[in-house]
N, C-alpha and C positions, 0 to 999 in steps of 0.2 A: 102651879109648879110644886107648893109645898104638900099639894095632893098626892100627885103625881109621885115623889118621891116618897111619899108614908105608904101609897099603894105599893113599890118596890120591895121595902123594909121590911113589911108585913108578912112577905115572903119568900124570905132569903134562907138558900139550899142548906143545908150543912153536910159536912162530910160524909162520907158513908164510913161507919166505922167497924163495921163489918170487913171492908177489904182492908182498912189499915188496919186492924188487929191480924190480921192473916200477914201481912208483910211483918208486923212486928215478929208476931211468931218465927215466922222464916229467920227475920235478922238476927235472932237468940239465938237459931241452931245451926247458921255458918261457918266456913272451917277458921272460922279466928275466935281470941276471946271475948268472952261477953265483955259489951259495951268498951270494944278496942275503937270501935271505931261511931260511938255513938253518936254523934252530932250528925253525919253522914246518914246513918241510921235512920234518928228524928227526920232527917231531910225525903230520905223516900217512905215514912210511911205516912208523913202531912201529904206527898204529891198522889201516893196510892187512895187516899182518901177523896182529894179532890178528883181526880181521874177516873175516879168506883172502878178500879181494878186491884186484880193482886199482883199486876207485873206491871206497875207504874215504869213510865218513861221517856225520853225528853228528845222527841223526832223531826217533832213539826211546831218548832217555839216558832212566836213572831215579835217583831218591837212595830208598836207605835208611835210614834213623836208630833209632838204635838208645839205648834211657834204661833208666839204673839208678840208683839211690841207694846212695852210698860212705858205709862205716859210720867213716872218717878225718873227713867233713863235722862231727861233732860236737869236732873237734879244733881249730878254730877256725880254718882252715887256708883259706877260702875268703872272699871278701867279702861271699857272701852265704847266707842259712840254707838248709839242706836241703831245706825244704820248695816252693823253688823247681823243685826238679827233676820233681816232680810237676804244678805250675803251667805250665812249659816243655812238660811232656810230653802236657799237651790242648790247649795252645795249636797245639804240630805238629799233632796228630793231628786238631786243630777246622781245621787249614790259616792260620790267623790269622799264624803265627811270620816272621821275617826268613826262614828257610829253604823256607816254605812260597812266599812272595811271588817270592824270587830265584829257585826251579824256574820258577812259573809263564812268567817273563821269557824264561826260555829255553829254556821246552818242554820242562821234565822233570818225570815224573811223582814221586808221592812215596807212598814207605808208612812208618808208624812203627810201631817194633816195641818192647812193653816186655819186657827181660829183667831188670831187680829194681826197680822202684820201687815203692816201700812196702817192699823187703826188701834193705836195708843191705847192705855187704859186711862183712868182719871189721876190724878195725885194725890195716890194712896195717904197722905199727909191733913189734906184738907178734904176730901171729895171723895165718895164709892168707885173704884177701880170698874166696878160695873154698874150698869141701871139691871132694874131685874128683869129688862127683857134680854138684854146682853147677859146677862145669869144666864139663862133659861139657853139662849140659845147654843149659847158656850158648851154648858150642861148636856144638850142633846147632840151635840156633834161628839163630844166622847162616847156616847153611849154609841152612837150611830158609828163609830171609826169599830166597836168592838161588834154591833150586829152583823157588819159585813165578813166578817171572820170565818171560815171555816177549816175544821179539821186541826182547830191550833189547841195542842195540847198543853201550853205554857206561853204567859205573857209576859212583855216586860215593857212599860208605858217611859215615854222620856220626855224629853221638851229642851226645847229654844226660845233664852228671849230676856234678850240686853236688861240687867235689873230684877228678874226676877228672882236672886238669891235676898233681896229686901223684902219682895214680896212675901218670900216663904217666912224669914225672920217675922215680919210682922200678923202674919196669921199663925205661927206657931205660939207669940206671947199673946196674939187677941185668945186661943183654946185657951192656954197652960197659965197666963201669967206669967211674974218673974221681970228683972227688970231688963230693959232692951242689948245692955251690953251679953248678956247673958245669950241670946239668940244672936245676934248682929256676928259675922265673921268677914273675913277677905275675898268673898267670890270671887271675881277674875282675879286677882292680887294687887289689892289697894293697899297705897298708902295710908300712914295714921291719919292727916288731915280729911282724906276722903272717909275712912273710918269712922271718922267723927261727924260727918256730913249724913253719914247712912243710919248711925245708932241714932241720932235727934231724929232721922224721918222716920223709922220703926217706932222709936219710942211715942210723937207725934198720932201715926196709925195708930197702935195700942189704945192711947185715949180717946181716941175717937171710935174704937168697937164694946169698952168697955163693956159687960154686960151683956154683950149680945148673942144670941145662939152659934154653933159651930156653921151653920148654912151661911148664916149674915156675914159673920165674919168674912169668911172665904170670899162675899160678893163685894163686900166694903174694901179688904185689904189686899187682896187675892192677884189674881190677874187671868185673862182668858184662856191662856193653854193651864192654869192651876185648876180652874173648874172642869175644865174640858178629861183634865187629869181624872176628878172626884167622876164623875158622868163614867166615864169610860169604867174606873174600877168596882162602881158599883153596877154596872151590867157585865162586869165581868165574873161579880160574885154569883149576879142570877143567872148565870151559863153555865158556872162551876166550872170557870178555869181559874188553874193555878196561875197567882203573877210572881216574881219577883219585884221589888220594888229597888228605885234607883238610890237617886239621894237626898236632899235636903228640899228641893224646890217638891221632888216627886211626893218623899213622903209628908210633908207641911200637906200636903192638899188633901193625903188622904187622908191626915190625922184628922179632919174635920169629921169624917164619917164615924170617926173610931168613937171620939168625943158625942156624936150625935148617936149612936147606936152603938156600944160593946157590944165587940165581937164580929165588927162590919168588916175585919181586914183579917179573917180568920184564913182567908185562902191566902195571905200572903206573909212570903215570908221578908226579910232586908238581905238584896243584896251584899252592901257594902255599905260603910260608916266612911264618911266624906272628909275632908279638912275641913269643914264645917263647924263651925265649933258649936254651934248649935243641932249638928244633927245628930249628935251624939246623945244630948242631954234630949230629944227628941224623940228617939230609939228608947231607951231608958222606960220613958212613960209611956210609951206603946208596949213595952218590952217583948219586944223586936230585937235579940241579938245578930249582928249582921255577919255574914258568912264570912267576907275577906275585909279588912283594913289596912288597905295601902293608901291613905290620903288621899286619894284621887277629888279631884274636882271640877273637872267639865262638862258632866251631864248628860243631857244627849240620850242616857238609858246605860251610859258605857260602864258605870262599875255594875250594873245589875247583870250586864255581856259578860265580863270577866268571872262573874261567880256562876253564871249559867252550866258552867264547863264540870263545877263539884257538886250541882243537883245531878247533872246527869251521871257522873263517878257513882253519886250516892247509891242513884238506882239500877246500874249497874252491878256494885260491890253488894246489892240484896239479891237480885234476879239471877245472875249469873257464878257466883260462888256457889260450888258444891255444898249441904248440910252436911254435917257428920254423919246422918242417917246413909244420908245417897253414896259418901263415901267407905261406908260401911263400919262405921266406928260407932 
């Protein structure tokens, strides 16, 4: 596997900078003033880069989602029982869910993939959430939900799975360090006693990855739709599509790539900044500023949907404003 993956890295695309200097160009001489609207701007000349065009644009996004069941869920750690993750996971895949609806709105297609529901992870506390052949296979079901892909000119990867906002806590302090309360937040909305139940099992995980590489981490403290997350966005870099990222659970999993290779999340941009209180300090050290911050915090892929709507403004207010030139000024 850890072949397998250095073979990947070894040769990973990079942008064409050729067509995003051409959009940059263009964005300087639109009928508004320079950098009125630069954020906007920055947003469609990263997609015209990943895209290799000079008329980037956002027609045929798609979400993946991806549900496991965390064997920490019976830890008391969440507000609601495990067995919701299974509930969550036909409601996606019946299309009924908040995630199914918000694609529809804005025109992205949707596949959900299960990588362990009905089959728990370990307790992240005492024991590897995965053996390494549960890595490996987790690992290649992301990659394989993104092979099957075509004609998608933008991604946005999500997940389902009772516990998993501990899981991301505890693999963001196994990279970064720091102490547990520091990552640890309210996922569904706990109380302080469950609070306090969740920062001892993170902080618990923590010392038990000490030391260890960003891969291990991810297989020790992780859980199966967070690898299944890292697999899919690095065969998404070797495709050269652009992702949006969601929120805390999403990006903890990719920040292991980021840690293992600068530069591995260059195609992607954040979404949104979560209630999370750790996905913020998360973003930070990625520095990844996130498009919209409204608190949101259900997942699923749904704040990376909601900001979807101002990459496509972005590359619109390049491609379709007049230059001063064209209008004759």
């Amino acid at each position: 596997m850890d072949d397998l993956i250095a073979t990947l890295w070894a040769d990973l695309p990079e942008p064409d900078d050729r067509m995003s200097g051409r959009v940059r160009e263009r964005a300087e001489r639109v009928l508004r003033p320079s950098g009125a609207l630069q954020r906007l701007d920055d947003v469609a000349v990263w997609l015209a880069g990943w895209q290799r065009t000079t008329t980037p644009a956002v027609e045929s996004p798609h979400v993946v989602l991806f549900a496991g069941d965390h064997g920490i869920a019976a830890a008391d750690v969440s507000a609601y029982p495990a067995e919701i993750t299974r509930s969550m996971f036909e409601a996606l895949r019946a299309g009924v869910a908040t995630a199914n609806v918000m694609a529809a709105e804005v025109g992205a297609t949707v596949s959900v993939v299960d990588v362990g529901v009905g089959r728990p992870t370990g307790d992240i506390a005492t024991e590897p959430a995965l053996t390494t052949e549960g890595f490996a296979e987790c690992w290649q079901a992301g990659r394989e939900a993104v092979m099957e892909l075509a004609d998608v000119d933008l991604l946005v990867l999500g997940e389902m799975g009772i516990g998993n906002t501990s899981a991301a806590a505890a693999v963001s302090a196994g990279l970064f360090g720091g102490d547990a309360e520091l990552w640890t937040g309210r996922g569904t909305g706990i109380d302080d006693v469950t609070l306090g139940r969740k920062t001892a099992l993170v902080r618990a995980a923590q010392r038990r990855v000490e030391g260890a590489g960003p891969l291990e981490v991810l297989r020790q403290v992780g859980g199966s739709e967070l690898v299944a997350i890292a697999g899919a966005t690095l065969e998404a870099r070797t495709r050269s599509i652009p992702m949006i990222l969601d929120g805390f659970v999403v990006t903890s999993a990719c920040a292991a790539l980021e840690v293992a290779r600068p530069g591995s999340l260059d195609h992607t941009v954040a979404g949104h900044c979560s209630a999370e209180s750790g996905h913020r300090v998360l973003l930070d050290k990625l520095g990844k500023p996130p498009l919209i911050d409204l608190g949101l915090r259900l997942g699923e892929g749904t704040g990376a949907l909601a900001a979807l709507p101002l990459v496509r403004l972005a590359t619109r207010a390049v491609n379709e404003v007049a230059t001063f030139e064209e209008w004759g000024l």
